[in-house]
N, C-alpha and C positions, 0 to 999 in steps of 0.2 A: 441617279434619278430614274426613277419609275420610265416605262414609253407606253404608250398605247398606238396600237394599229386601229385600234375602236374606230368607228365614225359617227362617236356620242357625241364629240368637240363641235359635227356640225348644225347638232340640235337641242344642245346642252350646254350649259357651262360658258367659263367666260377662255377665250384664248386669244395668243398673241402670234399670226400666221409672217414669216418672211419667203414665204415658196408661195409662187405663181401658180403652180400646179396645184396647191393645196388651195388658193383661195378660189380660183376656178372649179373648183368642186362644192364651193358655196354661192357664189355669187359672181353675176355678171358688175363690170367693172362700174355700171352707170349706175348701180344698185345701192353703193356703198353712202353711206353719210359722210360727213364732214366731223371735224370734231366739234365744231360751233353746233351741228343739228343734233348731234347726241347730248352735249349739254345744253342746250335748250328743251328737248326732249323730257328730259327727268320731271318738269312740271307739266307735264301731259303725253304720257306714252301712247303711241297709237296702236289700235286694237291687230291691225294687222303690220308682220313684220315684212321688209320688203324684200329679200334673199332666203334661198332655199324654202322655196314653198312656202311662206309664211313663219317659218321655223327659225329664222336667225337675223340678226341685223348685222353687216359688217360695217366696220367704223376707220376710214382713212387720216391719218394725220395727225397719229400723236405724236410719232419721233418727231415730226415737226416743230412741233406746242414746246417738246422738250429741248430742242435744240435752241430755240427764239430764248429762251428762259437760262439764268443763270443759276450753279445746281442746288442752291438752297432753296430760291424759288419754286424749281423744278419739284423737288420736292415735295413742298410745301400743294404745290396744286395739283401734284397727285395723288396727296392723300385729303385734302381738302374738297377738291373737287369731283378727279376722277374718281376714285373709291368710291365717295358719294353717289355720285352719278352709275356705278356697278351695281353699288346691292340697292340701292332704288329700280334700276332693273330688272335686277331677281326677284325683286318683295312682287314689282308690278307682275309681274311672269310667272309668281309662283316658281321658279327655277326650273321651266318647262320649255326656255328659249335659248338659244344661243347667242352670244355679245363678241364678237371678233375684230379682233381689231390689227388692221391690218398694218404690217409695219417692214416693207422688204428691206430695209438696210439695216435691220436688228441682227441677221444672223452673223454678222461680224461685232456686234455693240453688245448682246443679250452675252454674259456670261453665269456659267454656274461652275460652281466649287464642288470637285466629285465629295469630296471629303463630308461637305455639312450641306448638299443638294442648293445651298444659299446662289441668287441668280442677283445680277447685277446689269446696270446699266452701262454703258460707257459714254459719258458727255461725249460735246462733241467740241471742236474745236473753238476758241482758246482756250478750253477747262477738260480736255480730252484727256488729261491723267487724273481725274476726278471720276468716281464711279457715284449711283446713284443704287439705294437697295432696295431691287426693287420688288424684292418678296416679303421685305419688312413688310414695308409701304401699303403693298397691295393685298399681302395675304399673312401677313404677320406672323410670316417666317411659318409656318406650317408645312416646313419641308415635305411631311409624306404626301404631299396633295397633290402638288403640280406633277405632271407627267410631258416628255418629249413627245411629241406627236411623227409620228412615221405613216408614210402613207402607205408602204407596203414592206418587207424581210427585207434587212441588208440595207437600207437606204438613208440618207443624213435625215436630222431631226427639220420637218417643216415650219414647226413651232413649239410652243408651248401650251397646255389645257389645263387649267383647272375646273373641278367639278362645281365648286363652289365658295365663293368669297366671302369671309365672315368678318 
């Protein structure tokens, strides 16, 4: 998979942050939405965003959403809703904002397959040998798109970017 050092991810595109270091570089903690406000949101996005200068909104609590939910469910409401609720985003943003969603216990869950860059969920327990796919899902397997986000040479991936979700 691609990496970028860029810090487009903090004013662009949609991404998935599990480093505290990295979401500290977007937003203060009290900034962040809920997942309930971002899906409520989609029927009226607010003119100004409330992280990074106007420039990004971060989004708390999907591992959650996904963990409450069982993984066909799961599923099902992330390409139902969530998805939805993304490129309603971009269409509103013109693709000129950033959508981050913040998820710290993903960097042991998020897997990707070096072979076909395919990224995956890992439920969580009692269905924790059940994986979820989540670049079908979300980006419909467009392997060359997502890229590891690094925050500087030599150092583990903080998340994942993509430029844009189709």
């Amino acid at each position: 998979m691609r990496e970028t050092r860029d810090t487009v991810w903090q004013r662009r595109g949609v991404s998935w942050l599990w480093d505290s270091d990295a979401l500290a570089q977007v937003c203060e903690a009290s900034d962040a939405w809920s997942m309930r406000q971002f899906l409520q949101a989609k029927a009226n996005w607010p003119n100004e965003l409330p992280s990074n200068s106007g420039e990004a909104v971060v989004v708390a609590g999907l591992e959650g959403c996904l963990d409450l939910l069982a993984p066909a469910e799961a599923e099902t409401w992330l390409e139902e809703e969530v998805k939805e609720a993304i490129l309603s985003f971009q269409r509103f943003y013109h693709g000129e904002t950033a959508l981050v969603f913040w998820m710290p216990s993903s960097k042991g869950r998020i897997s990707i397959k070096a072979a076909t860059d395919a990224v995956t969920w890992t439920c969580s327990p009692p269905n924790s040998q059940q994986t979820l796919d989540f670049g079908r899902i979300l980006w419909g397997e467009a392997h060359e798109y997502p890229q590891l986000i690094l925050l500087s040479q030599g150092t583990v991936p903080s998340g994942l970017f993509h430029r844009r979700i189709s």
